[in-house]
C-alpha positions as a Markdown table, in Angstrom:
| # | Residue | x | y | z |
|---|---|---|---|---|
| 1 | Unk | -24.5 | 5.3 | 8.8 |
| 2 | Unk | -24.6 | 5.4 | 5.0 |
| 3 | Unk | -21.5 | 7.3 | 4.7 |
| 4 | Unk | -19.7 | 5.2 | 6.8 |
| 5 | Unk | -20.8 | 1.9 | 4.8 |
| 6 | Unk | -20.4 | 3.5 | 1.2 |
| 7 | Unk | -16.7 | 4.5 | 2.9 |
| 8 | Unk | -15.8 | 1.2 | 4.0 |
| 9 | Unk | -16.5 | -0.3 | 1.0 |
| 10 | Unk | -15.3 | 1.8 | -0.8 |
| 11 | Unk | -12.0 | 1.8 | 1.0 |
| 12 | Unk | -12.2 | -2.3 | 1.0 |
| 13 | Unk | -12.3 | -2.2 | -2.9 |
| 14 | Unk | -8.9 | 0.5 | -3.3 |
| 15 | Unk | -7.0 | -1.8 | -1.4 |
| 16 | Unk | -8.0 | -5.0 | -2.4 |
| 17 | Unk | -7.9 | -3.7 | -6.0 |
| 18 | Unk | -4.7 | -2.6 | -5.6 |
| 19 | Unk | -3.3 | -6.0 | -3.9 |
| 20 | Unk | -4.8 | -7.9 | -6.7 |
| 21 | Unk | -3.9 | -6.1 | -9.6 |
| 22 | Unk | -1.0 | -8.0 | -11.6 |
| 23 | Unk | -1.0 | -10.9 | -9.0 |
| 24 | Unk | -1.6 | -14.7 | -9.9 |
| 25 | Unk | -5.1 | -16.1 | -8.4 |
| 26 | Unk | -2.5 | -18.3 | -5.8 |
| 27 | Unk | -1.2 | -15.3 | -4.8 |
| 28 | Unk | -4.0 | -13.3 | -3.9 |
| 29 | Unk | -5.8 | -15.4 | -1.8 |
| 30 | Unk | -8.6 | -16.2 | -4.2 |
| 31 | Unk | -8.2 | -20.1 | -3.8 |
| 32 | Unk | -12.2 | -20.9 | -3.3 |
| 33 | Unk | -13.7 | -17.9 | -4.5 |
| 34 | Unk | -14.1 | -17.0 | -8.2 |
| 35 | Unk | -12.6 | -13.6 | -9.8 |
| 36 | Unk | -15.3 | -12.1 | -11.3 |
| 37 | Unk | -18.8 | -13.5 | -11.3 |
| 38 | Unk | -21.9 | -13.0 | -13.4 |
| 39 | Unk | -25.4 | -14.3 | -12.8 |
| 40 | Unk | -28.5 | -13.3 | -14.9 |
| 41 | Unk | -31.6 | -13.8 | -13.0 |
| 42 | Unk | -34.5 | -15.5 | -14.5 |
| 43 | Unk | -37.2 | -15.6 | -11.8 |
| 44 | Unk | -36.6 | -12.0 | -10.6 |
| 45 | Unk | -35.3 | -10.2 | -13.8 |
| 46 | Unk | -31.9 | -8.3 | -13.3 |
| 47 | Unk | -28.1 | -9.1 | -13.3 |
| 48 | Unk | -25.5 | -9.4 | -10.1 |
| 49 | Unk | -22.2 | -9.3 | -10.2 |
| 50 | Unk | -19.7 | -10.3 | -7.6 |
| 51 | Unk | -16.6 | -10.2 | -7.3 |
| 52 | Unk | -13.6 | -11.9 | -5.0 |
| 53 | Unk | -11.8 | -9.6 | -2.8 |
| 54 | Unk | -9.6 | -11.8 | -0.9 |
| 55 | Unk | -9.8 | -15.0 | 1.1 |
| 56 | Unk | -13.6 | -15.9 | 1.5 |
| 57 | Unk | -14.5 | -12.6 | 0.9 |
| 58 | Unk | -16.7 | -11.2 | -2.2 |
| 59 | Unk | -18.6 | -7.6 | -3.6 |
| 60 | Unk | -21.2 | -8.0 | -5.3 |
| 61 | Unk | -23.7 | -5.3 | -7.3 |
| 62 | Unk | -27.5 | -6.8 | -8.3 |
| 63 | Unk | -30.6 | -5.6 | -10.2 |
| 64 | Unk | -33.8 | -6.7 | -9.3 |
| 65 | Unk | -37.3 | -6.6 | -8.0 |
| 66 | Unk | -37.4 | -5.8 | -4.1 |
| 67 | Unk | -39.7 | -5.4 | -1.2 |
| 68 | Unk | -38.9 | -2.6 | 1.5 |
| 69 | Unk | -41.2 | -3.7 | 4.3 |
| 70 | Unk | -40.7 | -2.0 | 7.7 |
| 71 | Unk | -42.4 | 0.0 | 11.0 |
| 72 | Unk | -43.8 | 2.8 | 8.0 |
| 73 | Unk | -44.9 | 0.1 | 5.5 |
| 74 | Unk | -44.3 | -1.5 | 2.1 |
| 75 | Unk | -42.4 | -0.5 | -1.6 |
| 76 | Unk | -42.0 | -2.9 | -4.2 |
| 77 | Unk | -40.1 | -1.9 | -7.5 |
| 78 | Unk | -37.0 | -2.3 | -8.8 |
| 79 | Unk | -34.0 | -1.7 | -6.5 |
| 80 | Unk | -30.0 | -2.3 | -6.3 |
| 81 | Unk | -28.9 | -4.6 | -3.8 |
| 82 | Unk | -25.2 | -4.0 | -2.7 |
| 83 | Unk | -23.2 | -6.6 | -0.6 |
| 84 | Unk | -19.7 | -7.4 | 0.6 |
| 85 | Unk | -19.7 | -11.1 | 1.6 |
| 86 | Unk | -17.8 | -13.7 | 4.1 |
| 87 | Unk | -18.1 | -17.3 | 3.1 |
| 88 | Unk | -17.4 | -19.0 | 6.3 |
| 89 | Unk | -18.1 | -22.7 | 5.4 |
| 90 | Unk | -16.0 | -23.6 | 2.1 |
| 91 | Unk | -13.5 | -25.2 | 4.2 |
| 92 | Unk | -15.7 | -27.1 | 5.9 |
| 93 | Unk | -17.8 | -27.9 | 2.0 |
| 94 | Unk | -14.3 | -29.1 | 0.5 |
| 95 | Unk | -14.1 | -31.6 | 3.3 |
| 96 | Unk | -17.5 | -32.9 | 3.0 |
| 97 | Unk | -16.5 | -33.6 | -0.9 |
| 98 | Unk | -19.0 | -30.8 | -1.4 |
| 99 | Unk | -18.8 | -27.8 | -4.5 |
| 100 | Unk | -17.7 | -24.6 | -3.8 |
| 101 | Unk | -17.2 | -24.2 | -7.5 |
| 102 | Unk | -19.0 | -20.4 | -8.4 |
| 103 | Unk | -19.1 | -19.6 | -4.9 |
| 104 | Unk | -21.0 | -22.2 | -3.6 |
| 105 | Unk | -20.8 | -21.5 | 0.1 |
| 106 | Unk | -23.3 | -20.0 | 2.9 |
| 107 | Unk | -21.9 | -16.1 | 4.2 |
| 108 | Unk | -22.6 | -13.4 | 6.2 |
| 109 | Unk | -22.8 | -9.9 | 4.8 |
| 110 | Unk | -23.0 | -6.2 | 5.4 |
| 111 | Unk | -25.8 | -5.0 | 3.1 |
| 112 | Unk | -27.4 | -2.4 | 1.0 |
| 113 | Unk | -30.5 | -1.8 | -0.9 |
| 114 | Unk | -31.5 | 1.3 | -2.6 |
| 115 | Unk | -35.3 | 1.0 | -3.6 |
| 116 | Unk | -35.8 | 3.9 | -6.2 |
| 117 | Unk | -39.2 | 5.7 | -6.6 |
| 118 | Unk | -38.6 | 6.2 | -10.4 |
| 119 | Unk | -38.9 | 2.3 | -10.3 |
| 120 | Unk | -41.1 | 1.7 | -7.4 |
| 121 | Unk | -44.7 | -0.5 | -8.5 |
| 122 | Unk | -46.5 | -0.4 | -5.1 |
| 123 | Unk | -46.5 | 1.3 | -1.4 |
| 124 | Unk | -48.6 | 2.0 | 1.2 |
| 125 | Unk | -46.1 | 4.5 | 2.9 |
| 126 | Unk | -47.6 | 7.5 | 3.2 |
| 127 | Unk | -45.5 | 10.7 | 2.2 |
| 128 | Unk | -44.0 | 12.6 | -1.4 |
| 129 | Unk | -44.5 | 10.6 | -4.6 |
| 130 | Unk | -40.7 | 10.9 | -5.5 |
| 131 | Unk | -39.5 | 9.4 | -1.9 |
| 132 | Unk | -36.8 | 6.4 | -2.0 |
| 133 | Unk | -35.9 | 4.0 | 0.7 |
| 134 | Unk | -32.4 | 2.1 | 1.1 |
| 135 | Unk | -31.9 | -0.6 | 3.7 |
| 136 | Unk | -28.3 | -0.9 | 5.5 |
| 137 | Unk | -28.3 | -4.5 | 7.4 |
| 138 | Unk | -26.6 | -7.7 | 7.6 |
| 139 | Unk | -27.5 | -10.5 | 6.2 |
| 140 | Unk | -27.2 | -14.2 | 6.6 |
| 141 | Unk | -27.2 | -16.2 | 2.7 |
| 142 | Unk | -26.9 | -19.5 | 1.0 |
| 143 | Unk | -25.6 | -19.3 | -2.4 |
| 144 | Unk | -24.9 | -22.6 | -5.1 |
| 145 | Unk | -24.1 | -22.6 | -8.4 |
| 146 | Unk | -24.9 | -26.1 | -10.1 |
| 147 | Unk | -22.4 | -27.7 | -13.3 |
| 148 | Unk | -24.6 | -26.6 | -15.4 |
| 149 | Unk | -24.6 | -22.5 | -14.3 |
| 150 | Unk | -27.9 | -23.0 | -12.9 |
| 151 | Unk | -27.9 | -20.7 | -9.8 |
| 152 | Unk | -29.7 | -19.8 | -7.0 |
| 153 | Unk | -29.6 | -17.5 | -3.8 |
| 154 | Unk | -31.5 | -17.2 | -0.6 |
| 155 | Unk | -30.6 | -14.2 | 1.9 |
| 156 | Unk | -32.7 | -12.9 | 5.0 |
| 157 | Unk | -31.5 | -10.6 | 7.9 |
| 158 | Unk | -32.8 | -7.0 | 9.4 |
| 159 | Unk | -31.5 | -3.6 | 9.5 |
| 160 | Unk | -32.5 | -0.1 | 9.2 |
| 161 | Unk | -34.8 | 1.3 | 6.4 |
| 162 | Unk | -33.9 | 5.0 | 6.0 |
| 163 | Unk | -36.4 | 6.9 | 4.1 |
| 164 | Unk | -36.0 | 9.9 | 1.8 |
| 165 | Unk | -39.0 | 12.5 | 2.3 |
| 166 | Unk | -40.7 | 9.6 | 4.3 |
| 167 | Unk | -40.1 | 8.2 | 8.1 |
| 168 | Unk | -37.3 | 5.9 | 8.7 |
| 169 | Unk | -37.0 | 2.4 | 11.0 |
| 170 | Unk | -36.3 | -0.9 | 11.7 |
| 171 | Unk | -37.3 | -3.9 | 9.6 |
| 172 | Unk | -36.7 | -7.5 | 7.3 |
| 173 | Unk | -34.9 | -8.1 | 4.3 |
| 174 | Unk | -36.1 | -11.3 | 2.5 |
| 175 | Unk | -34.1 | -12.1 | -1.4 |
| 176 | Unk | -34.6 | -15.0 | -3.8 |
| 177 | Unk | -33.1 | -15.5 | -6.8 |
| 178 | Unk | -32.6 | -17.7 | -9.0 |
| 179 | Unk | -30.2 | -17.5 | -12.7 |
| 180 | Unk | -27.6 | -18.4 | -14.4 |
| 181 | Unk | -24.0 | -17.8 | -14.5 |
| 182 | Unk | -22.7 | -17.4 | -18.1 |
| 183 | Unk | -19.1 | -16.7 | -17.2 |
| 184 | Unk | -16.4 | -19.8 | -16.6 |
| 185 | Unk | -16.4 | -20.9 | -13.5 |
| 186 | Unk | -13.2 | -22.9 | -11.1 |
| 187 | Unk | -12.8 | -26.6 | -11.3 |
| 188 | Unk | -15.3 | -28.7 | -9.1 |
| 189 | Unk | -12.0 | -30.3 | -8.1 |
| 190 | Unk | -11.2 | -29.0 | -5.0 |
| 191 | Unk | -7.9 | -27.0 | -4.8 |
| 192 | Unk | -5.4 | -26.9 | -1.8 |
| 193 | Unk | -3.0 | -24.2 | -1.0 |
């Protein structure tokens, strides 16, 4: 399964990369979504970066503190939190009067976690000192992004934890975060294509 996921997104990124590559933001599809995205966390430490693929759909990259918790147990430390997102409500937000400014939208994603034992704090999961954990899952998030940059983002969904050195199986994913986004950011005018 992780094959498959690191192979589909990596496939989605060639060819979107390739479509947007010398092509005006009207022209790609990008009308609600931004570019290229930066947000610095302040609550949970880190940085993410997303950026827009094509029409309501986003990649994003973050550092930050994560819990694994499934069927074997806990780890907390530092982990990398992958994601390739579909907003499926900024229509729906524009016509409201509502921001979708910085990707301000709610989205469903396919999702990855890699929780490293380098960086790992806590865990009651018996096995190997050196053992890592990574989550594949969807996801179900609510992200805004404020005038001011002010940012936050709530996710939860469930997938499959798959241990290195350790047993694998089923179990939550809960994120939180809360930053800042330091790069310019669309008009909170809407725009119509």
């Amino acid at each position: 399964m992780k094959k498959i996921f690191f192979g589909l997104l990596a496939f989605a990124a060639f060819t979107v990369q390739a479509q947007i590559r010398g092509v005006t933001e009207k022209g790609s599809g990008l009308v609600n979504l931004e570019p290229h995205q930066i947000t610095l966390n302040l609550i949970n430490p880190g940085i993410s970066y997303e950026i827009g693929l094509f029409r309501n759909v986003s990649a994003s990259a973050a550092t930050g503190f994560g819990l694994a918790s499934y069927e074997e147990g806990y780890a907390f430390g530092y982990a990398l939190h992958n994601r390739v997102r579909y907003y499926h409500n900024f229509n729906r937000r524009l016509e409201m009067g509502k921001n979708v400014s910085g990707n301000s939208g709610n989205y469903v994603a396919l999702s990855n976690t890699i929780f490293f034992s380098q960086l790992r704090v806590a865990t009651d999961i018996e096995g190997p000192k050196d053992f890592n954990v990574g989550f594949y899952g969807m996801l179900y998030g609510v992200q805004r992004t404020y005038e001011k940059g002010f940012n936050f983002n709530a996710e939860f969904g469930a997938g499959y934890y798959k241990g290195d050195g350790v047993p694998s199986g089923y179990g939550p994913l809960l994120n939180f975060t809360f930053g800042w986004v330091p790069t310019k950011r669309k008009s909170r005018i809407p725009v119509f294509d």
